[in-house]
N, C-alpha and C positions, 0 to 999 in steps of 0.2 A: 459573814465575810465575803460571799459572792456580790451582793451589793458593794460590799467598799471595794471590791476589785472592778464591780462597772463604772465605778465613780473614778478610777485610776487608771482606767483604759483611756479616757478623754481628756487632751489638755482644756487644764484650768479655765484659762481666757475665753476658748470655744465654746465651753457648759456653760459659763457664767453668761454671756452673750446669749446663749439659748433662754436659758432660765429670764435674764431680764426682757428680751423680747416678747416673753410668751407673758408676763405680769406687767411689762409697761416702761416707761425710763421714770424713775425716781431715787431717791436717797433710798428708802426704806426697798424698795426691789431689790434695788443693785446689793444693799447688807443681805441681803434674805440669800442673793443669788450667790454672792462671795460665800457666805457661810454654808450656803450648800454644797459648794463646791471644794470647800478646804478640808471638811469636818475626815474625809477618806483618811490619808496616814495618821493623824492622831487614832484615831480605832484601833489601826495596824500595830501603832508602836507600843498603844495601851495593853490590846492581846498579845503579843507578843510577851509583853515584861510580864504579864501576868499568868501566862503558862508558863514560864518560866522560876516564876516564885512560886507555884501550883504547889508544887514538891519539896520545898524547903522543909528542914528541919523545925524551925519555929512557927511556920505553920501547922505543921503536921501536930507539936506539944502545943497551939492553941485549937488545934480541933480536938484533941483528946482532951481538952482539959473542959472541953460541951461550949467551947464558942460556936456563935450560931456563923454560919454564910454571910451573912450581910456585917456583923460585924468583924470578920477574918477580913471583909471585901474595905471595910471603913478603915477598919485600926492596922492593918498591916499592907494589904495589896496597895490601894489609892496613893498614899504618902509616897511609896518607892516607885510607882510609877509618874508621879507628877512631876519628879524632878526632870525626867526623859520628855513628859510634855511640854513641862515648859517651856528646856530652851529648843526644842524644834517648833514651836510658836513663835519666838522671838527670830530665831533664824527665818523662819518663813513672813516673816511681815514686810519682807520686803518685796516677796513675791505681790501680796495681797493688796498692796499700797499701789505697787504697776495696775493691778488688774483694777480696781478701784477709778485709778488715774487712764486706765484705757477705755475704760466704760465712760466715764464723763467726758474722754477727748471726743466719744462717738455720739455722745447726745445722751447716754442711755442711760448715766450715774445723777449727781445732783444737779437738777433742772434753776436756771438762774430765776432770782439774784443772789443761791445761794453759789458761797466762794467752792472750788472743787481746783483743784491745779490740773488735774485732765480737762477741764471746759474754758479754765483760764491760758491754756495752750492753745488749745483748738478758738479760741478767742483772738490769740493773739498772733496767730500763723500770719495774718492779713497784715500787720504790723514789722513782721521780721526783716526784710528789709530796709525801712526806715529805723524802726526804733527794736532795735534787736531784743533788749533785755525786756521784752513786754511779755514773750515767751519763754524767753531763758531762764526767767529766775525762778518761776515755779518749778521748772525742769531740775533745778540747783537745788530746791527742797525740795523734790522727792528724790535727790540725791543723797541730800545730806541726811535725811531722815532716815533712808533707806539704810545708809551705814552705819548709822547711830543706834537701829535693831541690831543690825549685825553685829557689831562691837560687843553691845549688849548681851545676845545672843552666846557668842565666845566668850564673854567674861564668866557667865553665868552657866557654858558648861564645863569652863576650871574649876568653877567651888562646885557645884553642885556633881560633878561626876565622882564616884565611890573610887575609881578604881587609879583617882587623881592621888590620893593620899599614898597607897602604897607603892609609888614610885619616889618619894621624897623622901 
């Protein structure tokens, strides 16, 4: 866990910026860099739920009953923690999709003629005031996308959260 606290000492955008500078500007960098840089609270939220199910009652009667480790870790830990991954995955994709879109406005995500809406802004800065929506409209989808995790995100932690049912 001291690793994934140096990994959350650093904003996102500044690591990932590091990381693809030091491998190059590409499509495959900038995913390597993003995913280096995000993987920190997923760990956190995963250790977390799972010292906290450590001690459960139906752990403890499938350790007695000679369940092995790995499968207490498959058939009971994994499942109840996925659902807390997921939607802080979904909530977060909006962050990832910025840092994605900041990396290709700076040269350093997908190198043309592949499409990126960060390289097609930073394309189309020169344009804004003649033809305004040359830049605008990629900026409107990664708006719209961005909300559409989020939405996402919140919908999925009304069903999915446990402690949603005993309020109704």
């Amino acid at each position: 866990m001291r690793i994934t606290d140096i990994f959350l000492a650093f904003p996102r955008l500044i690591l990932a910026l590091a990381f693809v500078s030091a491998l190059g500007p590409g499509i495959e960098n900038a995913v390597l860099a993003i995913a280096l840089t995000t993987w920190s609270p997923y760990a956190r939220i995963a250790r977390a739920e799972a010292l906290t199910l450590r001690n459960s009652e139906f752990i403890l009667a499938a350790r007695t009953q000679g369940a092995s480790t790995v499968r207490i870790l498959a058939r009971h830990i994994v499942p109840l923690c996925l659902s807390s991954v997921i939607v802080r995955l979904t909530l977060d994709m909006a962050g990832i999709i910025l840092t994605a879109a900041g990396l290709g406005f700076l040269g350093l995500g997908a190198q043309p003629p592949s499409p990126e809406w960060g390289a097609m802004i930073s394309t189309g800065r020169q344009f804004i005031l003649d033809q305004w929506w040359v830049p605008t409209i990629p900026g409107i989808a990664i708006f719209i996308v961005s909300l559409g995790f989020n939405l996402l995100g919140d919908g999925l932690r009304d069903v999915l959260d446990p402690r949603s049912g005993e309020a109704r």
